[in-house]
ZAMARGU-4260 file (C-alpha; in steps of 0.2 Angstrom, whole numbers, plus 5000, padded with zeros to 4 digits):
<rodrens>
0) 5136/5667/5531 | 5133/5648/5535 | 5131/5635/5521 | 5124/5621/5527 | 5118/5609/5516
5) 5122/5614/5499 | 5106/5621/5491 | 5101/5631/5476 | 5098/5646/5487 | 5112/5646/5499
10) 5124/5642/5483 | 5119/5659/5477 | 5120/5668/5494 | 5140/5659/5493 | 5143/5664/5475
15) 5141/5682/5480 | 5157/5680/5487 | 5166/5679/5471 | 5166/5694/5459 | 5157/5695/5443
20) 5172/5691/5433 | 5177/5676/5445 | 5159/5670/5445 | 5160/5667/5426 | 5174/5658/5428
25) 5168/5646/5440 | 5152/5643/5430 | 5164/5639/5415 | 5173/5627/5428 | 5159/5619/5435
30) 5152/5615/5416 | 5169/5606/5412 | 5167/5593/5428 | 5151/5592/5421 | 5155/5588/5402
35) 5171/5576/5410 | 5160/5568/5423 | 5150/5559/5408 | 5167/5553/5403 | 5170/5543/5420
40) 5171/5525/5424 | 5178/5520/5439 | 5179/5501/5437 | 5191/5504/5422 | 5204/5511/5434
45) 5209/5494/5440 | 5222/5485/5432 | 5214/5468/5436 | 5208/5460/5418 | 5221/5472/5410
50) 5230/5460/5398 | 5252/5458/5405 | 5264/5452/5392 | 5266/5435/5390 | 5280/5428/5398
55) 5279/5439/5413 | 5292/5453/5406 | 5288/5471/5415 | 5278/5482/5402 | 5284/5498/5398
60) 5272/5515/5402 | 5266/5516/5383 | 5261/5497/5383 | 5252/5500/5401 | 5245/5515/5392
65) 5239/5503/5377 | 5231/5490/5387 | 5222/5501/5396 | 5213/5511/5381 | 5210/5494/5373
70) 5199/5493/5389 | 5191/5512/5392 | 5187/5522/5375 | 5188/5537/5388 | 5206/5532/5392
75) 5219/5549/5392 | 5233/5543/5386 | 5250/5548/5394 | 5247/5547/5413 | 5252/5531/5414
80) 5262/5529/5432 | 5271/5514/5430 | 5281/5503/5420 | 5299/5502/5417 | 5300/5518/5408
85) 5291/5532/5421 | 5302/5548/5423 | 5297/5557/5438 | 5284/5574/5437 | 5292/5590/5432
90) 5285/5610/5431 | 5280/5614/5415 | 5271/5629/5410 | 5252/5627/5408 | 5242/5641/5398
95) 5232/5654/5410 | 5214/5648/5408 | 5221/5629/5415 | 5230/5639/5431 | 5215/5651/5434
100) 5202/5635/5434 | 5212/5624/5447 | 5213/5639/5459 | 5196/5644/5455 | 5190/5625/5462
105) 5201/5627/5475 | 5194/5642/5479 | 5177/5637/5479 | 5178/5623/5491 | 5187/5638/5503
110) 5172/5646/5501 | 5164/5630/5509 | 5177/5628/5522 | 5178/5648/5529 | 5159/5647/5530
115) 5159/5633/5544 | 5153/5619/5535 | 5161/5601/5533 | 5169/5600/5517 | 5160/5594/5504
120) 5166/5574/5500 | 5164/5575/5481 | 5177/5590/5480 | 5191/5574/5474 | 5181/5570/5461
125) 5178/5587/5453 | 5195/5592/5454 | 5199/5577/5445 | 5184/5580/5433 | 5194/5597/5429
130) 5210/5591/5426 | 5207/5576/5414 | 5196/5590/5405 | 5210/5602/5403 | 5222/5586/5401
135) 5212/5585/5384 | 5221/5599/5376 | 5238/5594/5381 | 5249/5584/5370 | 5251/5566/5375
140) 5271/5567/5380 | 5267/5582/5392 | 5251/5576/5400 | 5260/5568/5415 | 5272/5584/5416
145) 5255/5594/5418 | 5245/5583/5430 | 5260/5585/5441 | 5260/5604/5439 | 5239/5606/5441
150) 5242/5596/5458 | 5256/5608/5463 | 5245/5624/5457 | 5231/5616/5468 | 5242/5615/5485
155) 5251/5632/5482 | 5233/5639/5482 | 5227/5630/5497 | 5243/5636/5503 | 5241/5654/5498
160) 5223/5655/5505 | 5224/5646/5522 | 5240/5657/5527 | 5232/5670/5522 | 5215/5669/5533
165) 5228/5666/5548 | 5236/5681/5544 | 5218/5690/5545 | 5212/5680/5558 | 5227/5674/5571
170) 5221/5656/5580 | 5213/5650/5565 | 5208/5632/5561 | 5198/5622/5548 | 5180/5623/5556
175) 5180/5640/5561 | 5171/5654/5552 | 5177/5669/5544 | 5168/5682/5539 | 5161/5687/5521
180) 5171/5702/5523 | 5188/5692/5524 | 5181/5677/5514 | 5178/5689/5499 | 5195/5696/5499
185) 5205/5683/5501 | 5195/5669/5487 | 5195/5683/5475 | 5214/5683/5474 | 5222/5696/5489
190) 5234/5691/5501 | 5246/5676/5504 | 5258/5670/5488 | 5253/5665/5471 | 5257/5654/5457
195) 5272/5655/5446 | 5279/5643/5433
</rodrens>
């Protein structure tokens, strides 16, 4: 199966890939990067205009965090990154529907990649879409605790899946393509490790 450029006929040809069950799920994902995607500015990301204290005193991550939703209603609070105050990222357990939609995106952009085709450049930003979405439902104080854990969820599967085609397919490398047989198994969850809190 060759991809190409990404249209509505050749997305369904790849989506047969996936099971029924798995299909669903991605729908479901692909909604949320919608929904999220509506919420996005990216000139509110820079921190020039973002009022400092006065006096020059270093802020704290909650007054970073402040500033910043004084600037951007969509701000999500809690990921602040730096400040006086930032403890480092640490595994938390996230509920199942939040592990199962990273590693279903992940898994359709593998769909992508196994196919032949370039990598699609907006994958970034729809990953990101999806986590702010599922950040959402997370209390404040362990929003930064899950970002970290979505980003691990989201290497261990690229992990999981690219050790896996090179166990089917020995001498394998980005750009090559693997056939539907192998594709389908390995995206709708066999072979390689998998995800544990």
């Amino acid at each position: 199966m060759r991809i190409g450029s990404v249209t509505m006929d050749n997305y369904r040809e790849m989506m047969r890939i996936f099971t029924n069950e798995n299909q669903s799920r991605l729908a479901d994902v692909k909604q949320r990067v919608r929904s999220e995607s509506g919420h996005w500015q990216g000139s509110v990301m820079s921190w020039e205009g973002t009022p400092g204290p006065i006096g020059g005193r270093m802020m704290t991550a909650a007054e970073w965090d402040a500033a910043l939703a004084a600037r951007d209603p969509n701000h999500i609070k809690g990921l602040v990154t730096v400040g006086t105050d930032v403890p480092s990222g640490r595994m938390i357990d996230l509920p199942e529907h939040m592990v199962q939609g990273v590693q279903d995106l992940v898994r359709l952009q593998f769909a992508q990649i196994l196919s032949g085709e370039r990598l699609r450049n907006n994958h970034g930003d729809e990953i990101a879409m999806l986590q702010r979405s599922f950040l959402r439902e997370i209390p404040v104080q362990d929003r930064r605790n899950a970002m970290f854990t979505m980003s691990q969820i989201d290497q261990a599967e690229r992990q999981r899946i690219e050790s896996a085609v090179r166990e089917a397919v020995p001498g394998w490398q980005r750009g090559m393509r693997v056939s539907s047989e192998i594709i389908a198994s390995i995206l709708n969850g066999g072979g390689g490790r998998t995800y544990h809190a």
